[in-house]
Backbone as JSON, one array per atom type, in Angstrom:
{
  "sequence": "XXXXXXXXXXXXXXXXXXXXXXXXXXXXXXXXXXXXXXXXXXXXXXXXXXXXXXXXXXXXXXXXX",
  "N": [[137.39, 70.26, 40.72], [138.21, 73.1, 42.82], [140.88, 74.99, 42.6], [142.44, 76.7, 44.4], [144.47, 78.73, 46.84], [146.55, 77.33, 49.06], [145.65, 78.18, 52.83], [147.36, 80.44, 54.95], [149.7, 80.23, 57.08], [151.31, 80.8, 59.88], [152.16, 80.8, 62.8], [151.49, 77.87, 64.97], [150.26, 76.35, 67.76], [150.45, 73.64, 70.07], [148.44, 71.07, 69.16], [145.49, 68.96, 69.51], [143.05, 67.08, 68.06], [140.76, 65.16, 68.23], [139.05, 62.52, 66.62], [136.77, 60.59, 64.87], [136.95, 59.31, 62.28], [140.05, 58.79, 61.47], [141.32, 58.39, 58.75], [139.85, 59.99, 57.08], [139.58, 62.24, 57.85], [142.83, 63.01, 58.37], [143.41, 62.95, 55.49], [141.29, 65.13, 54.99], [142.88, 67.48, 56.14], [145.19, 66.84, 54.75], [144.75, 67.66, 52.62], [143.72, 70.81, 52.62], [145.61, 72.41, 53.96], [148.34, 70.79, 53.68], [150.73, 69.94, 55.05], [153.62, 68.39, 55.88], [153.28, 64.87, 57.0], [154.23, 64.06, 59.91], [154.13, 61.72, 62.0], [152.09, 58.78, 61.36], [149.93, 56.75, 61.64], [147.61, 54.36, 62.11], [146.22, 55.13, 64.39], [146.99, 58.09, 64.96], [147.89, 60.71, 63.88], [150.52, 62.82, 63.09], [151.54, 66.59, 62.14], [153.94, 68.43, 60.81], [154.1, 71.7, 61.31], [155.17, 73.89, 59.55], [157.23, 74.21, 60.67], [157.35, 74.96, 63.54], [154.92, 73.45, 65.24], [153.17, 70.9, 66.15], [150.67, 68.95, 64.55], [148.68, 67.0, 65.77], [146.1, 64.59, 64.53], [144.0, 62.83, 66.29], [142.7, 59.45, 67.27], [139.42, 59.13, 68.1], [138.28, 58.24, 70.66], [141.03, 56.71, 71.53], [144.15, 56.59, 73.29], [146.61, 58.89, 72.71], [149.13, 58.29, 73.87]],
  "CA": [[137.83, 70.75, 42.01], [139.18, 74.31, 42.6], [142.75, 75.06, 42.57], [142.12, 77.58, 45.58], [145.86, 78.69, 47.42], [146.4, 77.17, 50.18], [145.78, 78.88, 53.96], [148.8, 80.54, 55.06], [150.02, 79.72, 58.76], [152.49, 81.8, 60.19], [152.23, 80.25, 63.54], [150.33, 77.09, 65.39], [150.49, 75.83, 69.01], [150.2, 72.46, 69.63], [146.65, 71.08, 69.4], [144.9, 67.26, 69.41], [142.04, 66.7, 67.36], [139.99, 63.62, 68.23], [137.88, 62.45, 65.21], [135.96, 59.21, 64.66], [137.16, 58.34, 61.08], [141.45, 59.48, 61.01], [141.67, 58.63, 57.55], [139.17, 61.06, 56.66], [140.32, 63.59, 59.01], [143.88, 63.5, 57.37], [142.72, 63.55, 53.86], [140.58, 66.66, 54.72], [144.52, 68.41, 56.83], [146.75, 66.82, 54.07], [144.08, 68.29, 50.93], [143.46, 71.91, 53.12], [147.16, 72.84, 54.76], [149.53, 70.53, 52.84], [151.4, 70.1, 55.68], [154.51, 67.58, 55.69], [153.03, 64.55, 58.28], [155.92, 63.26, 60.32], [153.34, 60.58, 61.82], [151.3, 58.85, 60.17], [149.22, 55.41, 61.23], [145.81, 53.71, 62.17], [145.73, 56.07, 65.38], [147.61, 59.13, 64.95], [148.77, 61.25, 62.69], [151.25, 64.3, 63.73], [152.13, 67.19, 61.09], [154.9, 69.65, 60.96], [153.03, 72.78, 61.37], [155.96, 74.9, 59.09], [158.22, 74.14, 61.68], [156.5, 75.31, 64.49], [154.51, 72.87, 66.05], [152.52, 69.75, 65.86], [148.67, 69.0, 65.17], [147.98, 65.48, 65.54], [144.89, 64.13, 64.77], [144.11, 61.45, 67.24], [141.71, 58.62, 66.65], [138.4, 59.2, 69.19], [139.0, 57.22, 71.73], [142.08, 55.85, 71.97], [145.12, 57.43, 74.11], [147.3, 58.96, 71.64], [150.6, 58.09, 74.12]],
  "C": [[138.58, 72.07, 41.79], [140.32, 74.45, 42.91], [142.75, 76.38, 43.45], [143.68, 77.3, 46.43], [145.51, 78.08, 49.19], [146.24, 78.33, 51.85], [147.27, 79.01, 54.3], [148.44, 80.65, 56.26], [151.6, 80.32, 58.78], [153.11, 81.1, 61.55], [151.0, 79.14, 64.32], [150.94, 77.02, 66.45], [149.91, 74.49, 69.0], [148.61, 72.21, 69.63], [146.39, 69.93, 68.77], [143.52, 67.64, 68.71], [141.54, 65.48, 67.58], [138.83, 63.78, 67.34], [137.84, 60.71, 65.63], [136.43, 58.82, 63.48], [138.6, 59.32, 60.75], [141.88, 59.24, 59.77], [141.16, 59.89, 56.62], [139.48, 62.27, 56.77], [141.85, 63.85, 58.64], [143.83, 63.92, 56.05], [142.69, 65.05, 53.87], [142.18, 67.74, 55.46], [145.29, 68.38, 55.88], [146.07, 67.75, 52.59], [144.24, 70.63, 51.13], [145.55, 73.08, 53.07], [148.29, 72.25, 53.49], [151.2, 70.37, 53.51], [151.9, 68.73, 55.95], [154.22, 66.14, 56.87], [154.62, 63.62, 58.32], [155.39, 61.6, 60.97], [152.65, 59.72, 61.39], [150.89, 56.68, 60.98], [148.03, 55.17, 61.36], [145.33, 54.7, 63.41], [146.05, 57.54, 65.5], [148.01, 59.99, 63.81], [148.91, 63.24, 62.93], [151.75, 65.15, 62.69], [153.32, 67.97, 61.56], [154.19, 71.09, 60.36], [154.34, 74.2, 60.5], [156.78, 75.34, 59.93], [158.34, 74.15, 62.94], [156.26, 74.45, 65.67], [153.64, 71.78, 65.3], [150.87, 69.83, 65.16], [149.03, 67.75, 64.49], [146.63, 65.58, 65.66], [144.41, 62.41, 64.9], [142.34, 60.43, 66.93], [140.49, 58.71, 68.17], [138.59, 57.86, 70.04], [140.09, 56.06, 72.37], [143.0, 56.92, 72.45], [146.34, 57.63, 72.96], [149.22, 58.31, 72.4], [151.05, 56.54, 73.91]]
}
């Protein structure tokens, strides 16, 4: 695997992601970004965007509230 620097993020706005498989779909946010999640279960999972802002990624069809 390459040892490639991570994307740098200066700023995000919030933003939902609905995926079909959220384990997967974190994996591929927590391997990419590296970004600290403050959520984290079977439906949700919310990061700290470098202080910023959120990005959850919400499980396809369920109501993330």
């Amino acid at each position: 695997m390459s040892t490639r620097p991570k994307p740098g993020v200066n700023r995000l706005v919030e933003t939902a992601i609905y995926v079909d498989d959220i384990a997967r779909a974190s994996e591929f946010y927590d391997t990419v970004f590296g970004f600290p999640a403050l959520v984290r279960d079977n439906r949700v999972v919310a990061y700290d965007a470098r202080g910023f802002y959120h990005i959850p990624a919400v499980q396809a069809g369920r109501d993330p509230q």
